[in-house]
N, C-alpha and C positions, 0 to 999 in steps of 0.2 A: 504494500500500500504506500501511495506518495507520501511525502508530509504533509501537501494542503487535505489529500482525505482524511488523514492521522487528526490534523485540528478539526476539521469539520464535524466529525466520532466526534471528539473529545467537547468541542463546544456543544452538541446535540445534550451530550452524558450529563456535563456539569450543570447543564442550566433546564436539565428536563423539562426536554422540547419534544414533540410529536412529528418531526420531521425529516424526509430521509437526505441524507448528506447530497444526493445524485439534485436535490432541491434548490443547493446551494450553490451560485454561480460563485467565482473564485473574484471577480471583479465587483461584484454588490457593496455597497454600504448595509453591513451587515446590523446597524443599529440603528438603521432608517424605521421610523416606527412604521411605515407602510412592507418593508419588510419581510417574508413569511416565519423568518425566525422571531421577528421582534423585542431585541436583547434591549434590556434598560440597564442606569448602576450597578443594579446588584447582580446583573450578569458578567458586566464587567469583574467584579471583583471576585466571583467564580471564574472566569477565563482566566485571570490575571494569576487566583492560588493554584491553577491547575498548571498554569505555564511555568510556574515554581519547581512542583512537583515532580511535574513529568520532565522536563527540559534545561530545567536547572536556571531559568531566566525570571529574574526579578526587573516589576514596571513599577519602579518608586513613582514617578511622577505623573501624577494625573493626564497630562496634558500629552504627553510623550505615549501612554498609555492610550488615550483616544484615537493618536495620529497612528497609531501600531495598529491597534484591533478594526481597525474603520474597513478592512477588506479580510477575505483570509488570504490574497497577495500581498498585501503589507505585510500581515502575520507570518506571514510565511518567510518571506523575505527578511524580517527583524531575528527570526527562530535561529534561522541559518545563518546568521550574519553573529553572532552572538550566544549559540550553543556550547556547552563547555565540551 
């Protein structure tokens, strides 16, 4: 499995969603509340402890954090740039 399918799992998992990954375009604004995932704060902050977890990447900064997760091509693109 890629890495963008790996987050798209893992976003689905952390923030129990009803939706299948194959749903998720890799270019979306994925916290666009139109949406089909429709992630709000506290989703964030489930992506954010799960990207800890599984990837070993900490998003101190809110703002840094928004501009990362606003795609799973951002995401994706921050994972690999910054995985230990």
């Amino acid at each position: 499995m890629s890495l963008k399918e790996d987050l798209k799992v893992m976003i689905i998992q952390e923030c129990d969603k009803e939706i299948e990954p194959s749903e998720i375009k890799d270019e979306d604004n994925i916290f666009n509340p139109e949406h089909p995932l429709g992630l709000d704060s506290l989703d964030s902050l489930q992506i954010s402890m799960a990207l800890q977890n599984n990837y070993g990447i900490r998003l101190a900064d809110p703002k840094e954090a928004k501009r990362v997760m606003s795609s799973i091509n951002s995401l994706a693109e921050y994972v690999e740039a910054h995985q230990k």
